[in-house]
C-alpha positions, 0 to 999 in steps of 0.5 A, spaced: 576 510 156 577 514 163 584 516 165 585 512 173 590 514 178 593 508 180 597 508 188 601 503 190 603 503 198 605 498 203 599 495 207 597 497 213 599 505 212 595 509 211 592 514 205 594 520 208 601 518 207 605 518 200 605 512 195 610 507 194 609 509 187 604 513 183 602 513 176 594 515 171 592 510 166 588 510 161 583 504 161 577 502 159 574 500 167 577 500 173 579 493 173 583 494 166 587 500 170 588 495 176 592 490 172 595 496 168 597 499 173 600 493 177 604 491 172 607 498 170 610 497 178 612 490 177 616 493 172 618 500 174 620 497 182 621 489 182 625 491 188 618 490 191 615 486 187 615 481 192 613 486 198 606 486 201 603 492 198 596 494 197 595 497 190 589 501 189 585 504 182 580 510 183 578 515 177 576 522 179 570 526 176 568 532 173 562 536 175 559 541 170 
């Protein structure tokens, strides 16, 4: 399990901006904490559920 930071923004906008909706998840691989993470903000926002939005799962890393 790794934890993945899971950003929702509205399509067209860039990184820079702040997320519609932000959440970690805890998910074996980056696929799982895409479908996690969707359906957590299908849930939390159904106001935009139906909007078009990117929706974008990426770990971080450690180094020692």
């Amino acid at each position: 399990m790794a934890l993945f930071t899971v950003n929702v923004r509205y399509k067209g906008h860039s990184a820079v901006e702040p997320p519609l909706w932000s959440n970690d998840v805890d998910a074996a691989d980056v696929e799982e904490a895409y479908r996690i993470g969707k359906a957590q903000f299908e849930a939390e926002r159904p106001d935009l559920a139906n909007a078009s939005v990117s929706i974008e799962a990426a770990s971080g890393y450690v180094e020692k």
